[in-house]
C-alpha positions in Angstrom: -16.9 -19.7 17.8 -19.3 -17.0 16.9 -20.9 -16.9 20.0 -17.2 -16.0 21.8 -17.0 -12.4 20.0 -18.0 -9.4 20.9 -19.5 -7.8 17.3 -20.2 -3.9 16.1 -22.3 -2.7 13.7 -21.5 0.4 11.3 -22.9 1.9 8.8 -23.4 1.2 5.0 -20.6 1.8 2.7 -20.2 1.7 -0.7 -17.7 1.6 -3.2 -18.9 5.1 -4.0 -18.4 6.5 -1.3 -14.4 4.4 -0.4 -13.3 6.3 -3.8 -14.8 9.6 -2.8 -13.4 9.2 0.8 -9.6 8.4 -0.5 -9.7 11.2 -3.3 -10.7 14.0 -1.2 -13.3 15.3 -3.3 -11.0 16.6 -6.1 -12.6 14.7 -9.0 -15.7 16.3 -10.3 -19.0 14.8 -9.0 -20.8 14.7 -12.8 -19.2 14.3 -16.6 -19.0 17.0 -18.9 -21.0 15.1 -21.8 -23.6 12.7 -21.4 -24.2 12.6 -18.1 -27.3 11.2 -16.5 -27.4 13.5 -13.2 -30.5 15.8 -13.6 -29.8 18.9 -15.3 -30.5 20.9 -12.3 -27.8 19.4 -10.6 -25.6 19.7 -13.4 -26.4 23.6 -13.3 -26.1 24.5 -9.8 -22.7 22.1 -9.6 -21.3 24.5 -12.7 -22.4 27.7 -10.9 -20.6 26.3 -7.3 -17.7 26.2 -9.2 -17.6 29.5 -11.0 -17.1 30.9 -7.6 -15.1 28.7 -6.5 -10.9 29.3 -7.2 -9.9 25.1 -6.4 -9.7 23.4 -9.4 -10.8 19.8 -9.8 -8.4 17.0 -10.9 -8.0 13.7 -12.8 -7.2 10.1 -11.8 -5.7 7.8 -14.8 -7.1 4.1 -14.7 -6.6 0.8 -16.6 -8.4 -2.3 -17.3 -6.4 -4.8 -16.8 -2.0 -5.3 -15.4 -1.2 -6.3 -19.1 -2.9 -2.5 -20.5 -0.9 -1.2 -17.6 2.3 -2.6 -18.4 1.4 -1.1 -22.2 0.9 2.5 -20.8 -2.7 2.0 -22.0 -5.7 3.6 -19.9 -8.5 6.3 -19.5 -8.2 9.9 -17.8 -11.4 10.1 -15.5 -12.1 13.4 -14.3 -16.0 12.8 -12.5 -17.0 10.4 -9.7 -20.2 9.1 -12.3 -17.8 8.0 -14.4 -15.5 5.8 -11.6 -18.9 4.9 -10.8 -20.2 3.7 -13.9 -16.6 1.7 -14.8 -15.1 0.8 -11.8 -16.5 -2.6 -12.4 -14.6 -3.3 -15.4 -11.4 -0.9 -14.0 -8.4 -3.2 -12.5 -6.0 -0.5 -11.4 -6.4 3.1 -10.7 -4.6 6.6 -9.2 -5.6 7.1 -6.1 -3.5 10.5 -5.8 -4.6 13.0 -8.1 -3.1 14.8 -11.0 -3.9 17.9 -12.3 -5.1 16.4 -15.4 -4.0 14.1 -18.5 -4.0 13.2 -22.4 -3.0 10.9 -24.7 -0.1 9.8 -26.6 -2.1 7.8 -28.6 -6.2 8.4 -28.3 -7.0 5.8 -30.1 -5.2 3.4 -28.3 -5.8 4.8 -25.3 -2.1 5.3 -24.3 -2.2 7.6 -21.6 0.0 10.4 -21.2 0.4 12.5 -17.9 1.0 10.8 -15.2 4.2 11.6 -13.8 4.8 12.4 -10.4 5.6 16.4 -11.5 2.1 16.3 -12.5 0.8 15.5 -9.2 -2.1 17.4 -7.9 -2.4 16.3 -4.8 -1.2 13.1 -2.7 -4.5 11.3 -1.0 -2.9 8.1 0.4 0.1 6.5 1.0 0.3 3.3 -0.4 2.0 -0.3 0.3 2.2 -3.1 -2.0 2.4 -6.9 -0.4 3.6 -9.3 -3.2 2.6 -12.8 -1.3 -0.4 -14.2 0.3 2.2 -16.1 3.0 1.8 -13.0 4.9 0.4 -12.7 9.0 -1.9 -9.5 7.8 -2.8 -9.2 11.9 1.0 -9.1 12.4 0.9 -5.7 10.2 -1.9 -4.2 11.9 -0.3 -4.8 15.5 3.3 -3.3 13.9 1.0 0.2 13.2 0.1 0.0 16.7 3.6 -1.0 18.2 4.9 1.7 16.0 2.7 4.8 17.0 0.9 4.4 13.7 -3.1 5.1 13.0 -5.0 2.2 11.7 -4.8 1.1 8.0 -8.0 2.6 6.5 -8.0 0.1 3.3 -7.0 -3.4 3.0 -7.5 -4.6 -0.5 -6.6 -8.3 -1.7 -5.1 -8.7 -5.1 -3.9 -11.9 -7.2 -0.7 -11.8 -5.8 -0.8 -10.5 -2.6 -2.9 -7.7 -0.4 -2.2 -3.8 -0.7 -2.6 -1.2 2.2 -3.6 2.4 2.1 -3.3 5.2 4.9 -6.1 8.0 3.9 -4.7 11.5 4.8 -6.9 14.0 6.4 -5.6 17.0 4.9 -3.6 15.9 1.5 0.1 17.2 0.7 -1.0 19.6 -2.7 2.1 20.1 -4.6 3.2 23.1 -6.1 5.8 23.5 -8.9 6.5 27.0 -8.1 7.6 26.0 -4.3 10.2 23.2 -6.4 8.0 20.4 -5.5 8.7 20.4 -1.7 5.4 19.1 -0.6 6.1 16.0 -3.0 9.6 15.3 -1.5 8.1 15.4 2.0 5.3 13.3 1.4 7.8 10.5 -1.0 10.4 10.8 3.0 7.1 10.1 4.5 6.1 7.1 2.5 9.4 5.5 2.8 10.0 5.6 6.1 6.5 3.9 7.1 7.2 1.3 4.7 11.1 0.5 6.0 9.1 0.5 9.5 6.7 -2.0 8.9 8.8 -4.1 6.4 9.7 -5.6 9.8 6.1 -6.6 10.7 5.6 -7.8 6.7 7.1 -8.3 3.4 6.3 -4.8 2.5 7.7 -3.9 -1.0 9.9 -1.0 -0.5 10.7 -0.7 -4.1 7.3 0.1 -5.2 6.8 3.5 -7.0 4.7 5.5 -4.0 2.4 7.2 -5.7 1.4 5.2 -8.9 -1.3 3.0 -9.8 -2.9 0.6 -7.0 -6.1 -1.8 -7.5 -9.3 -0.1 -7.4 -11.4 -1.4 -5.0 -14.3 -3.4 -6.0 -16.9 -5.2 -3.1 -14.7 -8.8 -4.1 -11.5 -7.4 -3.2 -12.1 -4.4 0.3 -10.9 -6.6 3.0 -11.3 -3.5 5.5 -12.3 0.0 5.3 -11.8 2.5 8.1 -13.4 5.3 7.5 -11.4 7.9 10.4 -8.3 9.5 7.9 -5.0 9.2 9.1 -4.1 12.6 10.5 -1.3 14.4 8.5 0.6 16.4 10.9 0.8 13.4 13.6 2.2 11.0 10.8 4.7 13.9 9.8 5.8 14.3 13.9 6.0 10.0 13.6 8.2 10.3 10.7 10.9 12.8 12.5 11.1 11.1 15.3 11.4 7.6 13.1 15.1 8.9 11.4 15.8 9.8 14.7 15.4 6.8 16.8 16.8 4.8 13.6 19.8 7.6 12.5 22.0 5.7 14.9 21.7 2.2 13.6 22.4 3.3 10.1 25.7 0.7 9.3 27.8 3.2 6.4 30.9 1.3 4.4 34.2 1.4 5.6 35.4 3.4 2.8 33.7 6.8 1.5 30.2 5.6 -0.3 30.4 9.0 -2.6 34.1 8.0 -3.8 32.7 4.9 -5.1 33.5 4.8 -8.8 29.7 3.5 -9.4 30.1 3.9 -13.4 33.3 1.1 -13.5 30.4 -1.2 -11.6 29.9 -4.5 -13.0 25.9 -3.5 -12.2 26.6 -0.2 -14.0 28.1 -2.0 -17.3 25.4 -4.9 -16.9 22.2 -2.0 -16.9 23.3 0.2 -19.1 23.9 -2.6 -21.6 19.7 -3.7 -21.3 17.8 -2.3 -24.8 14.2 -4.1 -23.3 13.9 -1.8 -20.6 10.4 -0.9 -20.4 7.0 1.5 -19.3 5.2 0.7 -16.5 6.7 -1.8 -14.5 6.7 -0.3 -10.6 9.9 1.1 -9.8 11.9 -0.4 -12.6 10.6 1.3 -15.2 12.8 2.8 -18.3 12.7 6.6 -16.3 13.6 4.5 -12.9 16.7 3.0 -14.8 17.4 6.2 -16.5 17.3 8.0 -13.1 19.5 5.6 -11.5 22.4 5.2 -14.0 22.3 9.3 -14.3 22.9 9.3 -10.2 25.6 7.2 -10.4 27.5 9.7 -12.7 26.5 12.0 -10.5 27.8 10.1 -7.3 31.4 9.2 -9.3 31.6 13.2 -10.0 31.6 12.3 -13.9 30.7 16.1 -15.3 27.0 16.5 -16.9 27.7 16.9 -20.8 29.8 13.2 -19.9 26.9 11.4 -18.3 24.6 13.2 -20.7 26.8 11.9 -24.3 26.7 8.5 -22.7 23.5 8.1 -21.3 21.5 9.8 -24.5 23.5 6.9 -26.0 21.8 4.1 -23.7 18.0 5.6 -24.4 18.9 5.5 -28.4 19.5 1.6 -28.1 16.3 0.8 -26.0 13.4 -0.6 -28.1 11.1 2.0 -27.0 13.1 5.0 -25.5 11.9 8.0 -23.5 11.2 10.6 -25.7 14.2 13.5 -25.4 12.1 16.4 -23.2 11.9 13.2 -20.6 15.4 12.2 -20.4 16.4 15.7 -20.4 14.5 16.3 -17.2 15.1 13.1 -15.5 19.0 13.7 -16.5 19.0 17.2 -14.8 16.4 16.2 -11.9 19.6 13.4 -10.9 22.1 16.3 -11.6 20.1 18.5 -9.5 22.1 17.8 -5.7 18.1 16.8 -4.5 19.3 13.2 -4.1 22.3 11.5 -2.1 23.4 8.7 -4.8 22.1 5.4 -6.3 19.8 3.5 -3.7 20.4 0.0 -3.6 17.0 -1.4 -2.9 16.1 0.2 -6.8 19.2 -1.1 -8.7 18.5 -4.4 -7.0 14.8 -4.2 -8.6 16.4 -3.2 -12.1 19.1 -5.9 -12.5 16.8 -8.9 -11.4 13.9 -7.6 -14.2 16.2 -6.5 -16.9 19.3 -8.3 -16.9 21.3 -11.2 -16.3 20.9 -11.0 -12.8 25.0 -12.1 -12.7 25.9 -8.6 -11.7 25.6 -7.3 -8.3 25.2 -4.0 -6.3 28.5 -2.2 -4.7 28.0 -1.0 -1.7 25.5 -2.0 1.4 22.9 -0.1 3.6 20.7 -1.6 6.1 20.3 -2.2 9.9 21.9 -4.4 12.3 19.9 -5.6 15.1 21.9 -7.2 17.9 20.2 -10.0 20.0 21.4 -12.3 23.0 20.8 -15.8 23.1 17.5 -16.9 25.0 19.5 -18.7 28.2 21.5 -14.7 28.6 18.3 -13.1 28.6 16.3 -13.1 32.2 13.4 -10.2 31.5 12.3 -11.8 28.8 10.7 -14.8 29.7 6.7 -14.7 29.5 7.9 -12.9 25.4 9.5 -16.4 25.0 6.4 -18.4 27.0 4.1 -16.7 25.0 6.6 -17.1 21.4 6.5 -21.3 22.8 2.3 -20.9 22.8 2.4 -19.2 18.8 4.4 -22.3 17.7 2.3 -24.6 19.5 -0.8 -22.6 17.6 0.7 -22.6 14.0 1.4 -26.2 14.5 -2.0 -27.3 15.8 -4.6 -24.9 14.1 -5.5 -23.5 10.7 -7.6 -20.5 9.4 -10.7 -23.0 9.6 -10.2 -24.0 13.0 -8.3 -21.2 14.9 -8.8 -22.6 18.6 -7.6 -25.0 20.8 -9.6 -26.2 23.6 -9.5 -27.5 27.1 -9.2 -26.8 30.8 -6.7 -24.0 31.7 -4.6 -26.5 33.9 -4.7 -28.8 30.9 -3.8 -26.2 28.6 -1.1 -24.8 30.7 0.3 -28.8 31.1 0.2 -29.1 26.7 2.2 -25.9 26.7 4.8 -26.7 29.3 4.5 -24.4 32.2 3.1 -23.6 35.3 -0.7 -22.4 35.4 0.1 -19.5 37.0 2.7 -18.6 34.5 0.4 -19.5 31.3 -2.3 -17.0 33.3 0.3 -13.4 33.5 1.1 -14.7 29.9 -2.6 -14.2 28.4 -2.8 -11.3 30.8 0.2 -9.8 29.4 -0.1 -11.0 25.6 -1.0 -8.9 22.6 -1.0 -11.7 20.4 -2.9 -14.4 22.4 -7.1 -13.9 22.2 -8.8 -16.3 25.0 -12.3 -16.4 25.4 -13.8 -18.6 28.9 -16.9 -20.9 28.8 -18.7 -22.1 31.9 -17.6 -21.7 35.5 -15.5 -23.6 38.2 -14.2 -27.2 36.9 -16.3 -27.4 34.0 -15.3 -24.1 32.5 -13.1 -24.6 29.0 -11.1 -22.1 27.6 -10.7 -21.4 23.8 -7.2 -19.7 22.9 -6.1 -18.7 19.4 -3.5 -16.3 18.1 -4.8 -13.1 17.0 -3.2 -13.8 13.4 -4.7 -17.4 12.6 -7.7 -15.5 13.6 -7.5 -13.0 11.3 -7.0 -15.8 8.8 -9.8 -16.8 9.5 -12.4 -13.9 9.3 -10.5 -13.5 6.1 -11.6 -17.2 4.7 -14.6 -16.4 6.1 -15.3 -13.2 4.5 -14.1 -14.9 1.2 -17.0 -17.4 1.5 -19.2 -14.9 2.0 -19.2 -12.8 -0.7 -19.2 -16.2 -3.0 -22.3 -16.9 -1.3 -23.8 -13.5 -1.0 -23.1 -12.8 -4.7 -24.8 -16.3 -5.7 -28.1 -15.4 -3.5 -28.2 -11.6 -5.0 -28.0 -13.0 -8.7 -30.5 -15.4 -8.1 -32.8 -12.6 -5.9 -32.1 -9.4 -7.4 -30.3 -7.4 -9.8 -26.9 -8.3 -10.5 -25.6 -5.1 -9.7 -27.0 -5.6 -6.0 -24.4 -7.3 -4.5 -24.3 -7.7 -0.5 -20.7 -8.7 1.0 -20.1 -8.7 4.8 -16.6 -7.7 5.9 -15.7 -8.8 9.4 -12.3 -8.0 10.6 -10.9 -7.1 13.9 -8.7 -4.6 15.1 -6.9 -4.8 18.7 -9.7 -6.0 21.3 -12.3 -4.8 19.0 -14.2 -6.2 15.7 -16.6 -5.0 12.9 -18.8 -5.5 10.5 -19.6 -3.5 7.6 -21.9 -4.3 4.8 -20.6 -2.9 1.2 -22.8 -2.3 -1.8 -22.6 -1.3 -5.1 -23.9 2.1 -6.3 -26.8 2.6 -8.1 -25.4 3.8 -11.2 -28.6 4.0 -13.2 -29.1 7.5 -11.0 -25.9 8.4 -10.4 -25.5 11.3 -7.5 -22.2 12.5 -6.1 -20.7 10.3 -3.8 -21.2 11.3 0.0 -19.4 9.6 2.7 -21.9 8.1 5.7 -20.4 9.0 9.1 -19.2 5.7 11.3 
């Protein structure tokens, strides 16, 4: 159905210039040894910087989930040298710290990377555990919601993950008691609880850890126009205020909860294989957790401390004692409100039992009248009667259905007339007209199968286009067309793979 959509052509992108673009140019563009830049550019880049007072930054990467899940990994500090190994990277930082080590160098167990080392947050990052997931559905949520386009859509074995680009980054600053991090952590939560109703967003996800690195075989979409900081900041206020309301509290007072007599309490604190590196449930996330629910039950410090210095003695590999120490006095700190549930959930199904169950509830209640009460909402329900004929009837291969619009109109149930004010009024419905007068057919899809299917199609072609360019050229010149639409509007983008024999600093092409 090529011939029924409109098509745009941008510029060349490459993976160069995606990692460059998300960073915000706080890596430095050539290594300190061994580089293969000219030494000319290496010289005047060195003389830039002696005048210049903003200091570059690291990003920590890994080569595969199971180093991750070890804690093992490299400190990059250049754009040659993400550009040299991003090929063999898996996952990567896309916010930057202000630099890292080693706990181990020759193991490569990387040491640094905790959220008070934070140089400066880039993105803000969403992970999507399942491939059962309408991807259009969460592009048309941002839209519904006031919220820019996605500028990254990556796929990953499991599931897809989504990245907002900021404009101007949140740079955090110990000496103003890491405000900018706290605001920019409220801002991340609240645009993932808003579009975990558009998709399974994981809300549980650490926000600024490590994410997949893109590669050509896994950038679904790249928008290159950053999100603007200060207009997601206004969204976010007026979010908690629209939803402040709707926030259901427990009968009885949630901070006299004795959280410490919990059966989930007991069950945790009772886990010795509590490990690193596992996103949001890691041995500082259950650390954190238990030490705010002494805090919430008013149990005094030195208590909470005896005990819990206890609990990280009988783990297998326990946090050294300068880290529990400050996560101990970070949960004693009055910066947080108590235990969140959606985290303790997280911790009991990894590392326990999973007999034991949360005390205490938070959520929203949504209130809806049955269809036959509800008069103004008829064409929604017309057109939610055509997106179950759709799912039924059509797959990612074949999105359409075809016929005349009186024909159409009789396989859907209703009037003409009414399926007409319904495409005119749907977001969700694409129909596209061949022909005039009686022998005119109409093609109608849903916006999501759609999307499905420029997916599968995109998937095919960079099989195909990887075959060709091994067989034609190089193997490092790979070709991959990405076509994916957005609203009433679609685009292709080719991607390509740096020349990393002649590495330059990465520059971002204009749309």
């Amino acid at each position: 159905m090529g011939e029924h959509m409109e098509v745009r052509h941008r510029n060349l992108v490459s993976i160069g210039d995606i990692l460059a673009f998300i960073t915000h140019d706080s890596l430095t563009p050539y290594k300190k040894k061994g580089s293969r830049a000219s030494l000319s550019n290496v010289v005047r880049f060195e003389k830039e910087q002696e005048l210049n007072p903003y200091r570059k930054g690291a990003v920590f990467v890994s080569s595969s989930k199971e180093n991750l899940t070890q804690g093992r990994g490299y400190v990059v500090t250049s754009y040659e040298t993400l550009q040299e190994k991003y090929q063999t990277l898996s996952h990567w930082t896309p916010n930057t710290y202000r630099g890292g080590t080693y706990y181990d160098f020759k193991n490569r167990v990387i040491k640094g990377h905790e959220r008070e080392n934070l140089k400066q947050i880039n993105v803000i990052g969403m992970d999507i555990d399942t491939k059962e997931v309408d991807l259009y559905n969460l592009y048309l949520g941002c839209e519904e919601l006031g919220l820019p386009r996605p500028n990254l859509l990556l796929s990953t074995p499991r599931g897809f993950q989504v990245f907002f680009v900021l404009e101007t980054p949140f740079f955090i600053h110990k000496k103003e008691d890491y405000k900018s991090l706290r605001v920019a952590e409220r801002l991340s939560n609240n645009i993932r609880k808003a579009l975990k109703q558009y998709a399974p967003v994981d809300t549980n996800c650490v926000p600024f850890g490590f994410y997949r690195i893109p590669k050509e075989d896994n950038v679904l979409d790249f928008y290159m126009e950053p999100a603007r900081t200060s207009e997601l900041l206004s969204w976010s206020i007026q979010y908690e205020k629209r939803n402040m309301f709707r926030v259901i509290y427990n009968s009885s007072n949630e901070t006299s909860i004795n959280q410490i007599a919990s059966d989930w309490y007991q069950s945790l604190i009772q886990s010795v294989d509590i490990n690193q590196g596992y996103y949001g449930a890691s041995r500082n996330n259950a650390l954190l957790t238990l030490a705010l629910a002494n805090y919430q039950s008013g149990r005094a410090f030195e208590e909470a401390y005896n005990e819990l210095d206890q609990f990280n003695s009988n783990m297998k590999q326990p946090l050294p004692k300068n880290e529990f120490e400050r996560t101990l006095k970070s949960a004693y700190s009055g910066k947080y409100k108590g235990v969140k549930r959606s985290y303790v959930e997280g911790l009991l199904e990894l590392w326990t039992d999973g007999k034991a169950t949360f005390v205490g509830r938070e959520g929203w209640y949504k209130f809806k009248k049955p269809r036959e009460e509800r008069i103004r909402s008829h064409y929604d329900e017309r057109e939610k009667d055509i997106l179950n004929y759709l799912e039924q009837n059509t797959s990612p291969e074949h999105p359409f259905v075809e016929g005349s619009l009186s024909g159409l109109a009789e396989t859907f149930g209703m009037a003409q007339s009414t399926l007409k004010e319904v495409l005119k009024r749907s977001r969700k419905l694409i129909k596209q007209t061949k022909g005039r007068g009686r022998g005119a057919v109409t093609y109608l899809a849903s916006r999501s199968l759609l999307f499905k299917n420029l997916l599968v199609s995109r998937m095919k072609q960079v099989q195909k286009a990887q075959m060709t360019f091994v067989n034609m050229y190089d193997k490092e010149e790979k070709q991959i067309i990405n076509i994916l639409p957005f609203g009433d509007e679609q685009y292709v983008s080719v991607v390509t793979s740096p020349n990393i024999s002649n590495p330059s600093p990465p520059r971002i092409r204009s749309s």
